[in-house]
C-alpha positions, 0 to 999 in steps of 0.5 A, spaced: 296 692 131 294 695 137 288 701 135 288 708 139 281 711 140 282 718 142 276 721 146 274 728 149 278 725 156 281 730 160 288 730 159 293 733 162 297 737 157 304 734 156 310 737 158 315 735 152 314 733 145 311 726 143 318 724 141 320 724 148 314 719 151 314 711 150 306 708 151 306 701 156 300 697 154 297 690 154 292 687 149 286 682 148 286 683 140 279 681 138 282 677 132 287 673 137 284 673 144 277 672 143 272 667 139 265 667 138 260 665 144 253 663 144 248 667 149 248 663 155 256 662 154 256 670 156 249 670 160 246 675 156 240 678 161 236 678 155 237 669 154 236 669 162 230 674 163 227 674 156 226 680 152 220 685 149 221 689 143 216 695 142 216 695 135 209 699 130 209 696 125 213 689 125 216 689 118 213 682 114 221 681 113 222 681 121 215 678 122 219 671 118 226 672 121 222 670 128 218 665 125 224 662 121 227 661 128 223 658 131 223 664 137 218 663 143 214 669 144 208 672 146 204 679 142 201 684 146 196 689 143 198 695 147 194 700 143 191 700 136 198 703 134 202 699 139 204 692 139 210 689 145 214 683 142 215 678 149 221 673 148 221 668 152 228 667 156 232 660 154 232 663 147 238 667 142 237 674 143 237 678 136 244 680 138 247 672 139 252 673 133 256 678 135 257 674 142 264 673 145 268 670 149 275 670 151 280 664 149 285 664 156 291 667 152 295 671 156 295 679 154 300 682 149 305 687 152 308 692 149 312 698 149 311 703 143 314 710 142 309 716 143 303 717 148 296 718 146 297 724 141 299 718 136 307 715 135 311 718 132 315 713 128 309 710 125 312 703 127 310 697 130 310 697 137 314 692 141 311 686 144 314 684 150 314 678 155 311 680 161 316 680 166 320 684 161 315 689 160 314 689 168 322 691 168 322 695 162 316 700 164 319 700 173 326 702 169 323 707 166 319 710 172 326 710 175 330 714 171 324 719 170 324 720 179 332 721 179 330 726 173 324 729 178 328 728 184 334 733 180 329 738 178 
């Protein structure tokens, strides 16, 4: 299934109702397209250059978080109320777990009834090969120019 978000785009107003558009896109599902990564499969800048947090106090839970990982780092007093954390580059970053990367499959195509106001069937879209994607969706534009061409 191929999720929409809807955001304050500037849009031009459609001319007919939903019913008379069809959507052609292409997709990476996440759960499909992409696996897990490590930082350095994805070259996070903070695994490259390092990092620094700036965090007053340092909860006794993150404190342990850091040591049970072994991070390299340096504390830096900045004021009596102010501590930087300095994370030495070469080491996962705090957000190592949510790295992906792709797997090298193709895009999905696919064709669905509607635009971006929603479809109105409620189905599933149509998934194409793409070269039958590409001949559906220029038959489409060329039956929308003669439609123009008439007026």
């Amino acid at each position: 299934m191929v999720h929409h978000v809807n955001s304050t785009l500037n849009r031009r107003a459609p001319v007919g109702d939903v019913q008379q558009y069809q959507t052609y896109g292409a997709a990476r599902p996440l759960t499909t397209h992409w696996v897990p990564a490590t930082c350095e499969d994805v070259d996070c800048e903070p695994f490259l250059r390092g990092w620094s947090i700036n965090v007053t106090p340092l909860s006794e839970q993150d404190l342990a978080t850091i040591k049970q990982h072994g991070y390299r780092y340096t504390v830096l007093s900045v004021s009596a109320e102010e501590t930087l954390w300095i994370f030495d580059a070469g080491q996962p970053c705090f957000r190592a777990s949510t790295h992906r990367r792709e797997v090298g499959r193709p895009a999905v195509f696919y064709k669905r009834p509607g635009d971006w106001r929603g479809d109105p069937t409620g189905g599933r879209p149509n998934v194409l090969r793409p070269e039958d994607w590409v001949d559906d969706m220029a038959t489409q534009l060329d039956r929308l120019r003669t439609e123009i061409e008439k007026g």
